[in-house]
Every structure is written in structure tokens, then in C-alpha cells.
N, C-alpha and C positions, 0 to 999 in steps of 0.2 A: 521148387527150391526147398527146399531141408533146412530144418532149424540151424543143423548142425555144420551148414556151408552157410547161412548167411551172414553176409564181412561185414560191418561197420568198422569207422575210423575211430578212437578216441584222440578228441585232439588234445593232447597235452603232449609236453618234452618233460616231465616231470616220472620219472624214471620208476619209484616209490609208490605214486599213485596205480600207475601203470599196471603194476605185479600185485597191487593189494585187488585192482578192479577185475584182474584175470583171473586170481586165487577164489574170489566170489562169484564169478562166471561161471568156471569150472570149463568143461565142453559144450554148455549150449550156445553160444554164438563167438564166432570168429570175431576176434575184438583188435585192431592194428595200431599199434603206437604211430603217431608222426612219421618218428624215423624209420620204422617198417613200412609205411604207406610213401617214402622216399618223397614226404613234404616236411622242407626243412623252413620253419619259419617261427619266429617269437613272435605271437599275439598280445599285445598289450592287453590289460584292466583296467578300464582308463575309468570307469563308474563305478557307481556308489552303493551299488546295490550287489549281492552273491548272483540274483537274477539277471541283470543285465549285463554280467562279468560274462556268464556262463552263455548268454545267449551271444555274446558279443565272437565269441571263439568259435563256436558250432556254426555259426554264420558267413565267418572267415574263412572255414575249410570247407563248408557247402557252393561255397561261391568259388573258391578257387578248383575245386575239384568234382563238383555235383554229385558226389557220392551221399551217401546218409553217413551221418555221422553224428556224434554228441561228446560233449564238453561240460567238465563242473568248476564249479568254486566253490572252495570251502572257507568257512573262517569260524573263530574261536571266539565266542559271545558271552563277557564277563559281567553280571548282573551289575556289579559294584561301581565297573566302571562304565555303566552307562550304555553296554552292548559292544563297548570296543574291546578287543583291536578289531574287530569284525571284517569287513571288507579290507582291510589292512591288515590283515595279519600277515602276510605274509613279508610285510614291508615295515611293520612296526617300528620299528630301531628307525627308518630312514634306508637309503640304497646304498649299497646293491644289500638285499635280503645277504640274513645274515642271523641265522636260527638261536643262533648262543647269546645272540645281541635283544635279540625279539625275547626271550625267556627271560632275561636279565631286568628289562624296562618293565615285563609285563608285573612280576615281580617285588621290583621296587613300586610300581604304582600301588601296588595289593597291600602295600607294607603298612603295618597298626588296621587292616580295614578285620572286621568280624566276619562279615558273609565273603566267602571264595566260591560262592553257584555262579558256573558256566555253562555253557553248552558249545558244543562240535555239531552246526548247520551245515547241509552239504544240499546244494541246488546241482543237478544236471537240467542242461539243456539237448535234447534231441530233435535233431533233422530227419523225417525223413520224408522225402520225397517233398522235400520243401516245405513241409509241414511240422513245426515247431510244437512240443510239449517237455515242458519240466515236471521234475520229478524233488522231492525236496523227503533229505532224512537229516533227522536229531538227535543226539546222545548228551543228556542232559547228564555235569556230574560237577566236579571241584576242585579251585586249583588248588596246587599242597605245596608246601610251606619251601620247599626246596624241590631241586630237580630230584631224579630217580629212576633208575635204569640205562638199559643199552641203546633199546631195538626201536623201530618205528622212525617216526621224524618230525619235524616242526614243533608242535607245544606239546609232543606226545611225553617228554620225561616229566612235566608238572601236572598232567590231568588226569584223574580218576575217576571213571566211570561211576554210576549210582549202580548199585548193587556189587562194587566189586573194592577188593580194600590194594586193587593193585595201580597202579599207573599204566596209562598204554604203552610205554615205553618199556613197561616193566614184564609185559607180555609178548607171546609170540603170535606171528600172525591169525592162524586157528583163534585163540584166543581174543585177542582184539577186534574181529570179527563177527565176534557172539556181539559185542556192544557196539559195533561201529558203525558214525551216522553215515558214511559213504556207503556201508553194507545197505541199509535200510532203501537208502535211495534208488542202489543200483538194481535191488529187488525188485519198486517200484517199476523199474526199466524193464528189467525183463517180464515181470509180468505183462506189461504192454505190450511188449513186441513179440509175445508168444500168441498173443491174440489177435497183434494189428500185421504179423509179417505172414507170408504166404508161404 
């Protein structure tokens, strides 16, 4: 089997992540959204940790389909406020997720504080062959004073990476990918499975 045929599932329905985890793939591994892999199911986060989220999902679709497959959670880690919204990021506000709500709250919490260091934690979880390994990337940088830009998604219009005076929202994918902690992680991956797959 050839680098270049071997499929893995990512499990997510998260559409965004999807296209940024492919665009960093490039052609070394077949990589199948959900809905390409014609498994249609929301996986809950029902834990407290980015590790146990991610393990929690990869383990879902390993079990329902015995294919290898790997799953992440990310979340946005604000010094100030104590590492939150972190494993809730993506639910900050309250439900149903609601990205303009999540900006708004994160926001008003930051409001009168002096330090804005965060970081963007990005855990995958990989299956294969029923054998579980994560992978963990970080992009340490700061939240800014107001939203900023078009492109990207979730906290990406208030976060500025360290070394760059732009917002990830404010960059295009190329771009965002020089700093992004899902790039770093997904690296990790593939260096592994260029060594662990046959």
C-alpha cells in the first residue's frame, strides 16, 4: 500500500476544519470527511479535557466502522482568564455555539485586564489499528481589542499570532498555516504515519 492510497477518516462534520486539515495534507494521505466516509453522526464533547474530547470521537468512529481514523479538539487558552474558554470554546456563550456570541463574552471578560496571552491548543487523537496516539500543537499569541477580518472561523477575528501584527482572520489560508497550532499537530501525524504505515 502507497503513502499516497492510504485512507484515513477524519471524524469531524466541521466543514472549516476539514479544508484547512487537507490544504496541510496536501497529496500524502487520503484523508475522508464523515460525510464522505457516508457516516453521518454528531459525536458529543462531553469532557473536560481537549484529550479526552478528541479521544472520545476517534473512538466513536473506530467502533462503529473499524477503519483507522483520528479526531481533534481545539480550544482557545486565555492566560487572564485562567485557561478558559478552553475545552468550551466552542460553546462559550452557552448553546447552540454561536461564534459572534463566543467573541462577544470572551471580550467583555478581557475588558480593563492588561495581559491578552493566549494560545490556540490543538490535540488529535489517532486510531490505528486500535491503537491510540495523540498528537498536540500550540500557537501561542494575543487577544486584540476588537474583532478583525473576513476569513477563517471561531476566535480567529480577535487572535494574533506571536510574530505576526495580523489576526488569523485577517489572513488567508497559506498564511495562517505558517502559525497554525492544527498545522503543527497535523505534522506531528503525519510524520508518524509515514513511519508507522506500510
Amino acid at each position: 500500500m502507497s503513502e499516497q492510497r492510504y485512507t484515513l477518516v477524519f471524524a469531524t462534520n466541521n466543514f472549516n476544519k476539514a479544508q484547512e486539515v487537507n490544504h496541510i495534507l496536501g497529496n500524502t494521505f487520503k484523508v475522508l470527511s464523515l460525510k464522505e466516509a457516508g457516516i453521518e453522526i454528531d459525536i458529543d464533547e462531553p469532557h473536560d479535557t481537549l484529550e479526552a474530547n478528541a479521544r472520545e470521537k476517534s473512538m466513536t468512529i473506530y467502533t462503529i466502522k473499524n477503519i483507522d481514523c483520528f479526531s481533534e479538539d481545539t480550544g482557545l487558552e486565555v492566560e487572564a482568564l485562567n485557561g478558559a474558554p478552553g475545552v468550551k470554546s466552542a460553546r462559550y456563550a452557552g448553546e447552540p455555539s454561536n461564534t459572534r456570541a463566543n467573541i462577544e463574552k470572551l471580550l467583555h471578560q478581557l475588558k480593563n485586564k492588561q495581559n491578552r496571552k493566549a494560545q490556540f491548543r490543538t490535540v488529535i487523537s489517532l486510531l490505528q489499528n486500535g491503537v491510540e496516539k495523540q498528537f498536540e500543537g500550540i500557537c501561542k499569541g494575543e487577544i486584540t481589542l476588537e474583532p478583525s477580518g473576513e476569513n477563517g472561523f471561531g476566535y480567529d477575528p480577535v487572535f494574533i499570532p506571536e510574530g505576526s501584527t495580523k489576526t488569523f482572520a485577517e489572513m488567508n489560508i497559506e498564511e495562517k498555516n505558517e502559525y497554525s497550532h492544527r498545522r503543527k499537530a497535523v505534522e506531528k501525524l503525519v510524520a508518524h504515519l509515514k513511519k508507522e504505515t506500510p
